[in-house]
C-alpha positions in Angstrom: 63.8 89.1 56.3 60.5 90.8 55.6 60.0 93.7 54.0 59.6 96.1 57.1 62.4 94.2 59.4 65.2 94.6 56.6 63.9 98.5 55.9 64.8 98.7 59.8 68.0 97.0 59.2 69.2 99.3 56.7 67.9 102.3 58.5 69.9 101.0 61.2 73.0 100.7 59.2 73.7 104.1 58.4 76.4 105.8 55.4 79.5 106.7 56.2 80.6 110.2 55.1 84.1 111.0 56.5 86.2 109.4 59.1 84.0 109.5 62.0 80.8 111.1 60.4 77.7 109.2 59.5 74.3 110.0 57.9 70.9 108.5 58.3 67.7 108.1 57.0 64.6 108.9 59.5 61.2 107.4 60.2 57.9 108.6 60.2 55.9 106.6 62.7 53.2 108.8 63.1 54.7 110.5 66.1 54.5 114.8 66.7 58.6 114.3 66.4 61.2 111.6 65.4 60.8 108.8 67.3 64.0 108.6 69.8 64.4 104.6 69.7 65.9 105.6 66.1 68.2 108.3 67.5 69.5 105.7 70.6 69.6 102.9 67.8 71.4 104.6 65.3 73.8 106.5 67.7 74.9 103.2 68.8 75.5 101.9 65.2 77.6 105.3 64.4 80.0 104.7 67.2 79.9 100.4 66.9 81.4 101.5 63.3 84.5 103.1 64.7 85.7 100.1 67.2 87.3 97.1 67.1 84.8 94.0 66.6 86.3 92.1 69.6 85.0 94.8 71.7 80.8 95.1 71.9 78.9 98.0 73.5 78.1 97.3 77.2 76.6 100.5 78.3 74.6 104.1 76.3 73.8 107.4 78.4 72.3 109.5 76.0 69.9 113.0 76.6 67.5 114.4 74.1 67.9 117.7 73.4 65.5 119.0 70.8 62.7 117.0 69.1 63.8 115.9 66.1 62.2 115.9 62.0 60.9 112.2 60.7 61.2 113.6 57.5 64.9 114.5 57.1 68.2 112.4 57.7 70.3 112.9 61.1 73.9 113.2 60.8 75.7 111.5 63.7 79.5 112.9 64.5 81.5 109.9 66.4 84.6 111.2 68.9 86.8 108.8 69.5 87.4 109.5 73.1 89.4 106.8 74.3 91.0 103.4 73.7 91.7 101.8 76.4 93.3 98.3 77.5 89.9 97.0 77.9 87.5 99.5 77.5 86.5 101.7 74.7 84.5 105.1 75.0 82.8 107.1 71.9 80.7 110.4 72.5 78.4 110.7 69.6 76.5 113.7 68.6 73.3 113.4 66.3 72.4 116.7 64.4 69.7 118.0 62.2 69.3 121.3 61.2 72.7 122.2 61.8 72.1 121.9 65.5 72.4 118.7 67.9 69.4 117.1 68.9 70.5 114.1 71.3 74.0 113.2 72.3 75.8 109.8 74.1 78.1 108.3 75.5 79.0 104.2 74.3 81.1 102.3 76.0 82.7 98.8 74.6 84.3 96.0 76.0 86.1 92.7 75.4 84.6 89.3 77.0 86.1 88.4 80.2 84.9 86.0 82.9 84.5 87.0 86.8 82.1 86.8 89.3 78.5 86.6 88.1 74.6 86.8 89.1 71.5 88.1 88.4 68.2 89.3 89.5 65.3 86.3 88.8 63.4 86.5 86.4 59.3 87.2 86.6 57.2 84.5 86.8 54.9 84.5 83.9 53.6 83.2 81.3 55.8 82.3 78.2 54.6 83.9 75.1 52.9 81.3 72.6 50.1 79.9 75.6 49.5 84.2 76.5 48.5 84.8 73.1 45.1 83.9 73.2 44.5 84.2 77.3 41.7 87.2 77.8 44.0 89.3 80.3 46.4 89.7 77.1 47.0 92.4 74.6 48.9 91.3 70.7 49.7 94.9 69.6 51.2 95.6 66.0 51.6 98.7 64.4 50.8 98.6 60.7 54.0 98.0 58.4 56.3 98.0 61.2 58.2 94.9 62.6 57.8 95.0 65.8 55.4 93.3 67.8 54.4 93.7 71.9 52.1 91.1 73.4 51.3 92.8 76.7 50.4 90.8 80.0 47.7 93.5 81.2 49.4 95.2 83.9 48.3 98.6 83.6 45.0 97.6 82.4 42.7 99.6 85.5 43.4 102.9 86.9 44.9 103.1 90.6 47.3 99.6 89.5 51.3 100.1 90.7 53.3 101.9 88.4 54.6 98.6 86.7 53.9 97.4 83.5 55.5 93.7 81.5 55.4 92.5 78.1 57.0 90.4 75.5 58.2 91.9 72.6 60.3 90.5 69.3 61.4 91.3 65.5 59.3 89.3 63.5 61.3 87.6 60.7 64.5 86.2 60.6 68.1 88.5 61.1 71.8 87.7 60.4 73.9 86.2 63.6 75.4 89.9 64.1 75.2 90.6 67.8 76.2 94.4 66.9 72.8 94.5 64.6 70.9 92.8 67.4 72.1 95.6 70.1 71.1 98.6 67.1 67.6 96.6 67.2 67.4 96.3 71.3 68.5 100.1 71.9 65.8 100.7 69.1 63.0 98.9 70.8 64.1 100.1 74.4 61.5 103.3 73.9 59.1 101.6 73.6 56.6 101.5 76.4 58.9 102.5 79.2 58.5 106.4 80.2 54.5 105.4 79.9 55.0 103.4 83.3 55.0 105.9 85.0 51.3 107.0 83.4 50.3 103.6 84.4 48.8 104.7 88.6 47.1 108.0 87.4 44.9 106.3 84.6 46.6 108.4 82.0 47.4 107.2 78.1 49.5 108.4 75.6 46.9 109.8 73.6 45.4 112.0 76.6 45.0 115.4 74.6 45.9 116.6 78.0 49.7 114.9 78.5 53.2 116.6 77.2 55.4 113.6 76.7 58.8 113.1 75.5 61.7 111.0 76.9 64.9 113.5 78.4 67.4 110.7 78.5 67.8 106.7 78.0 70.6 105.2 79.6 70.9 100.8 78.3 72.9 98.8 79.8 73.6 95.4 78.0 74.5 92.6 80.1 75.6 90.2 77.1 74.3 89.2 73.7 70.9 88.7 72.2 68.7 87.6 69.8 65.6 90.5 68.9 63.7 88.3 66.9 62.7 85.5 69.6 60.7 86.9 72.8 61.9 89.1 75.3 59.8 90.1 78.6 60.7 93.8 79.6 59.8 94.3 83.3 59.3 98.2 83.9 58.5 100.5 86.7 58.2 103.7 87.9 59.3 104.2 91.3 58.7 108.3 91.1 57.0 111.0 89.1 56.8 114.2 90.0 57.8 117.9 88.9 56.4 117.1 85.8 58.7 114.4 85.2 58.3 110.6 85.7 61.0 108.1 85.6 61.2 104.3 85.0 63.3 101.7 84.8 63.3 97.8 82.9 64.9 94.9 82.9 65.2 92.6 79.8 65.4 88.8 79.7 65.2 86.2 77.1 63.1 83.0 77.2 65.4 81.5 79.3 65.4 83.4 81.8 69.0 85.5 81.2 68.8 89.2 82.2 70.0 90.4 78.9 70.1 94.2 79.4 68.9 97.2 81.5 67.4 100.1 81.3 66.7 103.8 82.9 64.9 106.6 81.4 63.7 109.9 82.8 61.2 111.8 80.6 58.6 115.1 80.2 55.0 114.1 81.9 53.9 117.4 82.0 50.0 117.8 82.1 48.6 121.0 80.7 44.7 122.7 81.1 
C-alpha cells in the first residue's frame, strides 16, 4: 500500500480500550471541522469489531450531532443491542470532548440467497478512455488516497440536481471485505450533499453557504473492492428550508449496484 492508503487503513482500524469501547485517531483535511466520512467510517469499524465475521454490515443510519475536532482522537462506545438468528444490531456513539458528536445504528447479516434485482446501471463512459476526454475532471487532493474523476455533470449553472463520477483507493488493499466497507462508508461523503448545490450555481467554497451533513444513512448491497472504480450516481430531488437532500447509488465496473446511499444535510445561505 502507499504511504497515504495504509495511514487510512490504520486510522480506520481503531484501539480497543475496554470491552465495547474504542479510540481513534482524527484527520485534518483542511475542513472548518472533522470530516464526517471518518466518523461513518470509523463507527462502522467500532461496531464490525464486536460481531461475528460470518455476519457483514448491510445497512448505517447515523446523525451528526456537533462538529467535531481534526486535531484530537474520538472515542466510539459500541452497545450490543441485539443478536439475533440472522441479524445483528450495534448502536454506536462517537464522543469527543466528553460529549457525543454523531451516533448509529449498524446492522449485520449472514449471506442467504432469495429473490434478486437491481436498478441498471448508467450508461457512461468507463474510467481509463474519460481520463483524458475535455468534458472530464481527475481531482486529487494532495497526500490523500483518494481519487474522483468526475463526468462534468454539474459543470453550468441551471443543470438538474444530479451529479456522477468514478472514484477509487489508489494502491493495493488486503481481500478484507470489512476494511473495504470502513473505506466505502469513508468515501460515501464525499461529493453527495453538494448535489443538491449543483441547480443554483453554488460551490462549496461560496463564502456565502453554511454546509454540513445532518445524517448519512449506507446501505450495502454486497461486497466490494475500493481500490478499482466505482461510479456514484447522486441526486437531489429537494432542497429547501435550508436543507438539501440527496441520494447515490454505487456500482462497480461491472455494472453491480454495490451500495446505497441517503443523506440530508445544512445548505443554509447567510448575507
Amino acid at each position: 500500500m502507499t504511504d497515504a492508503l495504509n495511514a487510512l487503513v490504520a486510522l480506520l482500524g481503531l484501539e480497543e480500550l475496554e470491552e465495547n469501547l474504542f479510540r481513534g485517531a482524527s484527520q485534518d483535511l483542511g475542513l472548518p471541522q472533522l470530516f464526517g466520512g471518518q466518523v461513518l467510517g470509523q463507527a462502522l469499524s467500532a461496531a464490525t469489531h464486536t460481531v461475528d465475521p460470518a455476519r457483514r454490515a448491510h445497512s448505517l443510519h447515523g446523525y451528526f450531532l456537533r462538529p467535531g475536532d481534526p486535531h484530537r482522537p474520538v472515542v466510539y462506545q459500541v452497545d450490543a443491542v441485539r443478536d439475533g438468528g440472522s441479524f445483528t444490531t450495534r448502536r454506536v456513539t462517537a464522543i469527543q470532548k466528553g460529549r457525543p458528536i454523531f451516533f448509529c445504528s449498524a446492522s449485520f447479516h449472514g449471506v442467504e440467497t432469495s429473490l434478486s434485482h437491481q436498478a441498471a446501471m448508467p450508461d457512461v463512459t468507463q474510467p481509463e478512455a474519460l481520463i483524458d476526454a475535455p468534458e472530464a475532471r481527475l481531482e486529487r487532493f494532495p497526500g490523500h488516497p483518494i481519487e474522483f474523476l468526475h463526468l462534468g455533470d454539474e459543470a453550468e449553472p441551471g443543470q438538474p440536481a444530479h451529479k456522477r463520477l468514478w472514484f477509487r483507493f489508489t494502491g493495493d488493499l488486503p481481500d478484507d471485505p470489512a476494511l473495504h466497507r470502513y473505506l466505502l462508508a469513508y468515501s460515501s461523503d464525499f461529493n453527495l450533499l453538494t448535489t443538491a448545490l449543483v441547480p443554483h450555481g453554488i460551490t462549496y467554497g461560496d463564502s456565502k453557504l453554511q454546509i454540513a451533513s445532518l445524517d448519512h444513512a449506507l446501505w450495502f448491497h454486497g461486497d466490494v473492492r475500493v481500490n478499482d472504480w466505482l461510479l456514484y450516481d447522486m441526486d437531489s430531488p429537494w432542497a429547501g428550508g435550508a436543507r438539501g437532500f440527496a441520494r447515490g447509488s454505487l456500482f462497480d465496473r461491472e455494472g453491480r449496484l454495490v451500495a446505497s446511499t441517503a443523506q440530508e444535510g445544512l445548505t443554509r445561505m447567510r448575507e
